[in-house]
N, C-alpha and C positions, 0 to 999 in steps of 0.2 A: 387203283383199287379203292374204293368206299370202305370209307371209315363203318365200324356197327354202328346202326343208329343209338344215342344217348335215348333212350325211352322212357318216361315217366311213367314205369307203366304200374297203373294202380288196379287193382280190383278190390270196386269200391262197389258199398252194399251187401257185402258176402256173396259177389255172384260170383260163383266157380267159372273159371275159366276152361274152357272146353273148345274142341274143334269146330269155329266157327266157319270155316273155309271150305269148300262144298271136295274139294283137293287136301286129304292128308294119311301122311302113314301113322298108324297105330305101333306104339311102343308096347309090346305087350308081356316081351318075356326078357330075361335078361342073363349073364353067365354069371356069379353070385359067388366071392370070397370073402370069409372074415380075413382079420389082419390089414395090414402097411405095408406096399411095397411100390415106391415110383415107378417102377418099371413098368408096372398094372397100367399105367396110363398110355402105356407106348400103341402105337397101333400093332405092329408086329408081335407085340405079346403073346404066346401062345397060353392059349385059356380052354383047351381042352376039357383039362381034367377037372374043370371048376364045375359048381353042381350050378343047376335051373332054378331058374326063381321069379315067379311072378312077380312083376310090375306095377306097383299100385296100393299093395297088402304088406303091410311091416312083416319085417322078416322072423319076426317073435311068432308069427300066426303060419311061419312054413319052415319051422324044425330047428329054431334057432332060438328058443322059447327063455332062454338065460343066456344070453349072450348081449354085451354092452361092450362099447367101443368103435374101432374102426373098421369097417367094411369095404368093398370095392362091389359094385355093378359096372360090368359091361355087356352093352347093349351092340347087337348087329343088324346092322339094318343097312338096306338099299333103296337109295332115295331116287327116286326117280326121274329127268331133265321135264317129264310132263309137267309138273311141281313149278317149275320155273315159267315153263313156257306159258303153262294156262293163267301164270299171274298177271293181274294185270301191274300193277306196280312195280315187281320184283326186287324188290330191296333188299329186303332181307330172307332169313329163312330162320322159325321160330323153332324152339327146343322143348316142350312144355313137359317137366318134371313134375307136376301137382307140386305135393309138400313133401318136405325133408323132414326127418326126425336126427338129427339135429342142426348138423351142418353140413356142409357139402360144398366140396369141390370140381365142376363139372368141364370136361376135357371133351373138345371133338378133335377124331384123330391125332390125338396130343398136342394138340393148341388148347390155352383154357380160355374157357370162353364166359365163363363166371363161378363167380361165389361168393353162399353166403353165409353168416355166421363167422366163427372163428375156431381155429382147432388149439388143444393145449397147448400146443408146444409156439405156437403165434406169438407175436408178441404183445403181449398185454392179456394173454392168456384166453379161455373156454368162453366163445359166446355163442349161445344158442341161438335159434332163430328156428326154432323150429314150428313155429305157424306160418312163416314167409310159402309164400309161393314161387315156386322155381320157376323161373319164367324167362330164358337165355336166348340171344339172337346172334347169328353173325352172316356179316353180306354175303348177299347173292350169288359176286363175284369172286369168294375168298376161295384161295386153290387149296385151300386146305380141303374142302367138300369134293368127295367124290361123286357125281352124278355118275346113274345107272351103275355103280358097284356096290361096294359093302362100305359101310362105315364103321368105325366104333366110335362110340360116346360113353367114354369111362365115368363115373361117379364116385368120389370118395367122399365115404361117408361116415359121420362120428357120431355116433348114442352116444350120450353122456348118462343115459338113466331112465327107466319104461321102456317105452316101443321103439324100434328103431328101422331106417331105411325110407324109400318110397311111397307114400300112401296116401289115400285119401283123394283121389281122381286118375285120369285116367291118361297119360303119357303119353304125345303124340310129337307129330314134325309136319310142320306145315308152311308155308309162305304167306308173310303179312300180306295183306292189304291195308289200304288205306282207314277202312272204317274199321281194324281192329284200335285204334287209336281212340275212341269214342269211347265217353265213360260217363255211364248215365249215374248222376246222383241224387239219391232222396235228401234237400235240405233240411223242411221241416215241413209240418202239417200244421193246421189250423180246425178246430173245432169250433164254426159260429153260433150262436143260440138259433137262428133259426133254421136251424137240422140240416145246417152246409157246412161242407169239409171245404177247407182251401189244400191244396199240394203244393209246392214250390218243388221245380225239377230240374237241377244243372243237367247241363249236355258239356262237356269237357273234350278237349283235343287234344291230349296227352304226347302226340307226337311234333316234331320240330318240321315240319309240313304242314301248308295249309292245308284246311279239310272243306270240300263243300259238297251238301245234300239237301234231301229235304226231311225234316221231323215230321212225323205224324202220330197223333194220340187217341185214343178210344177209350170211350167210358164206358161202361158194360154192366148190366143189371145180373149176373153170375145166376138169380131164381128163376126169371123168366127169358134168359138170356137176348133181350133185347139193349139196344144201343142207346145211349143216353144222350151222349154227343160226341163228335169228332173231327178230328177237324187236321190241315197239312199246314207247314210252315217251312219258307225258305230260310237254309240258316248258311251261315258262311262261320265258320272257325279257322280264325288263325290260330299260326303255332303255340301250344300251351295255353292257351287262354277257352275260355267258356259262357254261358249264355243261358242266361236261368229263363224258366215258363213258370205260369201260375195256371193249375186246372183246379175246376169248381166242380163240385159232385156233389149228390147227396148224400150225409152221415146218417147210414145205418149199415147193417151186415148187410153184405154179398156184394163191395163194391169193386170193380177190377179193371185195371188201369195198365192198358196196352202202349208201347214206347215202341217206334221204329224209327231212325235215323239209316236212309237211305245215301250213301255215298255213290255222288255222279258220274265217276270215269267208270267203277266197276259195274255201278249197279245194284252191288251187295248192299244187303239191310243186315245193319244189327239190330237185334229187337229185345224187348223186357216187359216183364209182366209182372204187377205186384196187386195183391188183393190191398184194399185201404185199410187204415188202420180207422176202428170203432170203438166208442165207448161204451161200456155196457154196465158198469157201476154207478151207481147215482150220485151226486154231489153230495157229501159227507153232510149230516147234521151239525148246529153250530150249538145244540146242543148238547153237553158231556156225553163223551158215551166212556164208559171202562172197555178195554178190548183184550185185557188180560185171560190166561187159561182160567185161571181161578186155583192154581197150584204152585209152589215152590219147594223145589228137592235141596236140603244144602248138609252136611256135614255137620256134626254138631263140634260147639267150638273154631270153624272156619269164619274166615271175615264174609259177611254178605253185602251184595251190592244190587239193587233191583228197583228197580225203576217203574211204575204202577204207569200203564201204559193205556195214553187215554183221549180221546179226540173231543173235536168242541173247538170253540170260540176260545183265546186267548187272552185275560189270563182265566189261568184256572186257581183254586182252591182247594186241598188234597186233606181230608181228615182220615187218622186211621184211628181205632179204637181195639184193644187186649193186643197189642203189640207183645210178643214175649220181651221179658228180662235180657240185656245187652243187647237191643236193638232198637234205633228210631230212625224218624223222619223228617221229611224237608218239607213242611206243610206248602210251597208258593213249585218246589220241582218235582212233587213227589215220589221223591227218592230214598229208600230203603237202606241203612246202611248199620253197620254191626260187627258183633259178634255172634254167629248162631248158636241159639240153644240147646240144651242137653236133646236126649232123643225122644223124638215123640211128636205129634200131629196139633199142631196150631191153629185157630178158627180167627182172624182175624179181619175185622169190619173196616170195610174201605171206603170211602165216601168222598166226589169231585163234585162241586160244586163254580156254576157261574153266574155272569146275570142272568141266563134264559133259562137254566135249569138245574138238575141234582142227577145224579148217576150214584148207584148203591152196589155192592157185589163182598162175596165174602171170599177172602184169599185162605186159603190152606197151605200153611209153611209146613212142610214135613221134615224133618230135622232126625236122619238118618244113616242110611246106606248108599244110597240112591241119589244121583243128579240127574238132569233133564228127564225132567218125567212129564214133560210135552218135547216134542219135536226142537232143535235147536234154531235159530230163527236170528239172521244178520248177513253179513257181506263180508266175501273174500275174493283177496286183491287178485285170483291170478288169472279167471276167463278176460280179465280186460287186462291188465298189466302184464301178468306176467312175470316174467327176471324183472322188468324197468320199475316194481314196486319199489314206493321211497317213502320216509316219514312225510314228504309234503304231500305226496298222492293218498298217502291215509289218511292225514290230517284232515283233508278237503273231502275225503268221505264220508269220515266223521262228520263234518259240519253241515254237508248233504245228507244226511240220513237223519240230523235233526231239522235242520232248517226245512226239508219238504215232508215233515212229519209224518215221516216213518216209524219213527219210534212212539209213535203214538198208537200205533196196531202191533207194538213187540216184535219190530225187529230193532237186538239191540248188542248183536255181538260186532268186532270189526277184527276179522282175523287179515292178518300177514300171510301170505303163502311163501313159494323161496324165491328165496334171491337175496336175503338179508343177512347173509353171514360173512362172516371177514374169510379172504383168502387160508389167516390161519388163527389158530389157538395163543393164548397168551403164554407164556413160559410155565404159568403152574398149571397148563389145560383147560383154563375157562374160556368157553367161547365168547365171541364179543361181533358187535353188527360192524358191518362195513361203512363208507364212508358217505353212503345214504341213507341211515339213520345214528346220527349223534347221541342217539339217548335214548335207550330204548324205556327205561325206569320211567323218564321223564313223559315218555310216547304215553304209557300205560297208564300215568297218573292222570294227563291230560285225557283221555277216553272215560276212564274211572270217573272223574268231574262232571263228566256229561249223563252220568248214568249208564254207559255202553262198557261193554267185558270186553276184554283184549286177546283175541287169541293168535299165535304163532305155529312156525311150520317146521318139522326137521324129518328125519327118516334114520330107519335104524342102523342103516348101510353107513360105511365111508364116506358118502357121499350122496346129498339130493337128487329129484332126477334132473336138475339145473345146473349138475356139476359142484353145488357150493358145502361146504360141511354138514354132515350128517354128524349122529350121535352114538357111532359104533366104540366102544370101550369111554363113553364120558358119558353113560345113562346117566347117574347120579348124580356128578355134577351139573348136567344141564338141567336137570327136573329141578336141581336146589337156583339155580339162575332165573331160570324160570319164576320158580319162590318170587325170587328177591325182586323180580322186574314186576309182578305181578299181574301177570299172565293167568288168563281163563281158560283156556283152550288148547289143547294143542291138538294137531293134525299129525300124525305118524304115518309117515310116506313111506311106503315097501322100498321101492327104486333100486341105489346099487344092493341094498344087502340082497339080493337075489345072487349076485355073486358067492357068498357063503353059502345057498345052499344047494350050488350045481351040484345036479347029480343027485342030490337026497330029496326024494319026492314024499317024505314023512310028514305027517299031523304036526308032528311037532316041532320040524323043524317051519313051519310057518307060525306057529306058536312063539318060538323062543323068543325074538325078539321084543315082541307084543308085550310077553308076560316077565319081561328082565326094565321093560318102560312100568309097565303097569305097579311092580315093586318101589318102584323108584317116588311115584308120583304120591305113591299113598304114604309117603313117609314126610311130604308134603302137608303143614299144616294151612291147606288151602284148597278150594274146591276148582279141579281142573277139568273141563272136558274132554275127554280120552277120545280122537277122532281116530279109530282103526282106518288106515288106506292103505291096503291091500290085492283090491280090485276081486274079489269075491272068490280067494282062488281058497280050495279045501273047502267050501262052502263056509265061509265064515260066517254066516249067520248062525250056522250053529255051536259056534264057540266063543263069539265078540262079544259076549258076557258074561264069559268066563275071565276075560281080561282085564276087565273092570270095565271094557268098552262102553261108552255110550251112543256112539253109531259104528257102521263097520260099512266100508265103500262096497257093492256086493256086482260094479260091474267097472268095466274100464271107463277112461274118460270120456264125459259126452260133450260133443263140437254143437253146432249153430245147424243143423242140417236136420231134417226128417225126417232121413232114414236112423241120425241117431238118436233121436229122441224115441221114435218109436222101437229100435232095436232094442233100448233099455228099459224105458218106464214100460212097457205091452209085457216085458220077458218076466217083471214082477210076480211072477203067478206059483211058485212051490217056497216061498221065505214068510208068508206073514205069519205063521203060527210064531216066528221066533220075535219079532217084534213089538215093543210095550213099554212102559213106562220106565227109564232108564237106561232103553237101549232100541236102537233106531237102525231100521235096512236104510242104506242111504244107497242111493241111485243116482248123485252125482249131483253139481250145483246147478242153479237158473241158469238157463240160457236166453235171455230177454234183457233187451235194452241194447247199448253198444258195445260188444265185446271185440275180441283182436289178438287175446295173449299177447302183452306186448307192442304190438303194431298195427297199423292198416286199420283200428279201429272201423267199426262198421256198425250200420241196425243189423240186428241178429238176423239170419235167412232164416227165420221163421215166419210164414203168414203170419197173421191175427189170429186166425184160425188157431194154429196149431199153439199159437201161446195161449189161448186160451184151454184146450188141452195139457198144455204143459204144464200150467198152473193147478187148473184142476184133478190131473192126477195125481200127480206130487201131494195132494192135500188130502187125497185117497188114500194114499200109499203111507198116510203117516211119518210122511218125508221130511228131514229136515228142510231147512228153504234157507238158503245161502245164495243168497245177488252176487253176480259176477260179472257188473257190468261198470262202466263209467259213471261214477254216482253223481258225479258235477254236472253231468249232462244229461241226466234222466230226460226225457221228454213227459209231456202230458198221459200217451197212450201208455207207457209202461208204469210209468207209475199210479194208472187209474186200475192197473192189474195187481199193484201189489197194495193195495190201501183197500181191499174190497175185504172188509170185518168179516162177513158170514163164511166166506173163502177160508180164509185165515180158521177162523174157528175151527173147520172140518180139520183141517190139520194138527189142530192146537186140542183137539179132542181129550178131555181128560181120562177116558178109559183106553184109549191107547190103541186102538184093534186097527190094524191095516185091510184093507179094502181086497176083495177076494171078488175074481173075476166069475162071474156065475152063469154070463151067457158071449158063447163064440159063434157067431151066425154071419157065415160069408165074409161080409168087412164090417158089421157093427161089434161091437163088444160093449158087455153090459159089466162094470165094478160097482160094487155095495159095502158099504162101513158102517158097522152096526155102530150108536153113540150114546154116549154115557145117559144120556138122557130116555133111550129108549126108542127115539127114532132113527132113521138111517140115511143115508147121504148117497144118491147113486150117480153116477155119469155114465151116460150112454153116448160113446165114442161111434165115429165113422172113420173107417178107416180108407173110405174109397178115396174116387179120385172127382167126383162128380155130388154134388145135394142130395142127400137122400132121404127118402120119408120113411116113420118107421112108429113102430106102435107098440109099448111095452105093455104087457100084461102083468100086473104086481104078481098073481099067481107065480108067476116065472120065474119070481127070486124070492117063494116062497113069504109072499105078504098077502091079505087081502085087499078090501078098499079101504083106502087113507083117508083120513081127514083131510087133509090139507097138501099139496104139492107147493114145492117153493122153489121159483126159480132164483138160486142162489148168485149167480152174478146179477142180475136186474132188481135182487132184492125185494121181490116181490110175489103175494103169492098166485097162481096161474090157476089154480083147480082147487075144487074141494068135493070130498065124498065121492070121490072114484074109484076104478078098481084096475085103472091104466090113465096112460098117457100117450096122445100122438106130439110127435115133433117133427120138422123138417132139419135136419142138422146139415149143415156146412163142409164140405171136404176133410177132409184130418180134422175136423170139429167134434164137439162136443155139446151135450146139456146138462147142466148141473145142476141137480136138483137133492130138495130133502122131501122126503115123504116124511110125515108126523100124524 
């Protein structure tokens, strides 16, 4: 009998893994138990009585809607000997689980045939792995597979906190071949000055088999969909090893870049398609610019910390002038620091100076009620990390967010998400970090030095949704920890307290929590930010300011994909009235850059396209903007999307009005954000699948002719004295513009 093959099997670039094999059965339905019980694994088990459950869709979204912990799926299915015989390889026979929500132990006909993560009672305790890909093989030849009968493939499966079970693709059984072993990767891209992209493209052999084919690449003009070049190559991969190419294209929109790797015994082509990535922001000025809202909310009496956030040529020069009483500055860092003043609204002259030039702006310290009264603006550890957050993977974030000056356009928070808390409580119930981070006082002072605010993560429940301590009967202790480590921010995760309140579908009982944290924080002589996460349930929008909230999460988490980006940021359309200075609809962090929760790290499966959508709504939408991605490894393309000042500003708006969708026509959609200034900010999304041309009539969102049209990523203005605008927009794309 043949050993399973050891498979390095990666899915790399965010490509979902799907039935590539022209031969497979679909998983589609399954018999569905809460609870524990070994015997659930057995084949003989009788599962009658156990209820139906789709495949695919967490089990919170099919009647299980508070329920955390352990689960059982069993699936029935008859695999059929065609399967084998139509392979040409026939090695193995593949098990595709998409994702788990948390861990899972996965059994055919009571043989296990993988797992991953870890369960409580393990030894060494709860590990999650809930972004992994369930991706399980066992040979061809193993008698444990029934051909042309029934099988079952038992699942156990543990929530620790959120959603739990199967989801996020689509469950199938199929037989390897040889070219599922092929794993195309994006290394890096190159931007030349004269308007050429370089690509660099691994082809990998993930399996312990030689592999041999041929590559072939096509370059594609996506507007007049002509061919640019293309071209075949002989490749030979041995086992585990790989073989990089270089393709040269032109750098502008609409570039699309075809991958096929043809394996010679089958035949089979695996293939991949990625639009290029473009720069559309101009090369920053080297001389000063300020990129500040031109506002700050603090507490009176609280310590202040703010950092005058400003681009240019290095060094700079930082003058401020009527600073209030108990507060100065770092004329060479321009950093802010203090005790805030009594209550009341502060006009305060700011002034950067280098050798090429002088930058002026007046900052408004408002010294009251009220914090973030723009949009909150920094990076948190958990779209990339994950549980694996550690003080040295912030530390190094930190250092990236100043070193590729970031902080010079206001992003300047650096929150922790979980995974940082110790197993347990100290003897008098003080919580305390685990054994990757030594110090968190010391974490918080080092960030503070840089100018950047600290913020951290906990939930109201028992427990985070990571499994690690939550803040249920220690609200006030942790709020005064909190104090003393000084902490900016905190993020308030729903997660297990949903356990507390089965069964009571009350107002209030989604309140209590929120407003027993919100007690706690204000007795804090410190300025915290109140992150409500919740996931929008009661409509918290219209109560997260009743909390003291300063944003409130108003949808579930969003993944790397474009059905979720669009299912979130498009759904934005009945919350902005509640929206505004102080308190923030949040729709969830950036998905741009290389993200992974934890593992597998990848470039986001977002086109270009669509990140540029993503950016630009989110800045509509008066969203916070919270990077989620590997800061150490930022590339050129994502960080030319997050350093784009007029971008920034639309978000940073300081009347605060959220963007209200005013035209839904087929697959365009038109958002408009009235601005403090008096003019207005629109994007006009496509939401096809194809270029499309499209002609706005300012009547149509209630303007006439504009002075001026600007296109706000190219920085440039496009039109003046119009009373429209035509564009061609780009697939999931977008134009960002301000009329003035």
């Amino acid at each position: 009998m043949k050993k399973i093959l050891s498979l390095l099997w990666l899915i790399t670039m965010g490509i979902a893994a799907h039935a590539q094999n022209g031969n497979f059965v679909k998983l589609s339905t399954a018999k569905f138990s809460t609870g524990n019980d070994a015997a659930w694994k057995e084949t003989g088990f009788n599962d009658t009585n156990w209820k139906n459950i789709k495949v695919g869709d967490v089990w919170q979204e099919q009647g299980y809607s508070d329920y955390h912990g352990f689960a059982w799926y069993r699936i029935h299915v008859v695999i059929p000997s065609a399967l084998k015989k139509q392979s040409v390889w026939g090695d193995s026979l593949r098990v595709f689980l998409a994702h788990v929500n948390d861990v899972d132990e996965t059994y055919f006909n009571g043989k296990l045939i993988g797992k991953t993560g870890a369960f409580p009672e393990d030894r060494g305790g709860y590990v999650s792995k809930w972004p992994a890909v369930r991706n399980y093989c066992i040979a061809a030849n193993d008698p444990a597979i029934k051909w042309d009968q029934e099988n079952i493939i038992a699942i156990k499966v543990y929530d620790g906190g959120g959603s739990g079970g199967i989801f996020m693709g689509a469950p199938y059984i199929d037989m390897l071949e040889k070219f599922d072993g092929i794993v195309f990767t994006q290394t890096e891209i190159s931007f030349l000055p004269n308007a050429q992209s370089v690509r660099k493209l691994t082809i990998g052999n993930s399996f312990k088999t030689n592999i041999t084919g041929k590559f072939h690449y096509r370059i594609l003009d996506e507007v007049t969909q002509k061919t640019i070049a293309e071209k075949t190559l002989n490749a030979n991969l041995p086992p585990l090893r790989k073989e990089t190419y270089t393709l040269a294209f032109p750098h502008r929109e609409g570039i699309k870049l075809y991958y096929e790797f043809t394996e010679t015994a089958s035949g089979k082509t695996k293939t991949f398609a990625e639009i290029a990535p473009y720069l559309l922001t101009p090369k920053a000025s080297l001389k000063p610019m300020i990129n500040s809202a031109g506002v700050l909310g603090v507490h009176p009496g609280s310590p202040v910390l703010y950092k005058i956030p400003t681009s240019g040529q290095k060094p700079l020069k930082y003058m401020v002038k009527n600073l209030p009483q108990g507060l100065s500055f770092d004329p060479k860092t321009g950093i802010i620091t203090g005790t805030a003043p009594k209550a009341g609204n502060y006009l305060v002259f700011v002034s950067v100076s280098n050798t090429l030039g002088k930058d002026e702006k007046i900052l408004t310290i408002k010294s009251g009620k009220l914090l973030a009264l723009t949009p909150p603006m920094g990076w948190n550890s958990w779209n990339c990390w994950g549980l694996n957050v550690s003080d040295e993977k912030v530390r190094l974030s930190a250092k990236a967010m100043v070193d590729k000056g970031l902080t010079d356009y206001g992003w300047n928070s650096i929150n922790v998400d979980d995974g940082w808390q110790a197993p347990s409580r100290q003897s008098n119930g003080e919580i305390v970090p685990n054994e990757k981070f030594p110090d968190m006082k010391a974490l918080g002072t080092h960030l503070h030095q840089q100018g950047l605010k600290f913020g951290i993560y906990s939930s109201p429940g028992a427990k985070t949704c990571g499994g690690y301590l939550g803040s249920l009967g220690h609200e006030g202790q942790d709020a005064g920890t909190y104090f003393n480590w000084g902490v900016d921010y905190l993020k308030y995760d729903l997660c297990s307290y949903s356990d507390q309140t089965a069964g009571d579908t009350t107002l209030f009982a989604q309140q209590k929590p929120y407003i027993v944290m919100r007690n706690e924080l204000a007795k804090q002589q410190r300025d915290i930010v109140y992150s409500i996460c919740q996931y929008g349930i009661k409509d918290v929008w219209k109560w997260g300011a009743q909390m003291n909230g300063n944003l409130w999460r108003t949808t579930e988490d969003i993944t790397d994909t474009w059905e979720s980006l669009y299912g979130i940021g498009f759904s934005q359309t009945n919350n902005a009235a509640y929206a505004g200075p102080g308190g923030w609809n949040d729709p969830d962090m950036l998905i741009l850059g290389r993200v992974g929760w934890g593992e597998n790290l990848h470039q986001t499966n977002l086109t270009p396209y669509e990140q540029y959508t993503h950016m630009s709504l989110w800045s509509l939408l008066s969203a916070p903007l919270l990077i989620g991605c590997d800061m150490d490894k930022l590339d050129e393309f994502t960080l030319n999307l997050l350093k784009n000042r007029e971008v920034i500003a639309i978000d940073q708006d300081v009347a605060g009005k959220q963007a209200v969708r005013v035209i839904n026509d087929k697959q365009i959609q038109v958002w408009v954000k009235q601005l403090a200034d008096g003019s207005k900010a629109i994007g006009i999304f496509n939401l096809g699948e194809k270029y499309s041309k499209y002609t706005l009539d300012f009547n149509k969102i209630h303007m006439g002719k504009v002075k001026i049209v600007r296109d706000l990523w190219q920085q440039k203005d496009i039109a003046k004295n119009v009373a429209a605008v035509s564009c061609i927009i780009p697939p999931h794309g977008v134009r960002f513009y301000k009329l003035m």
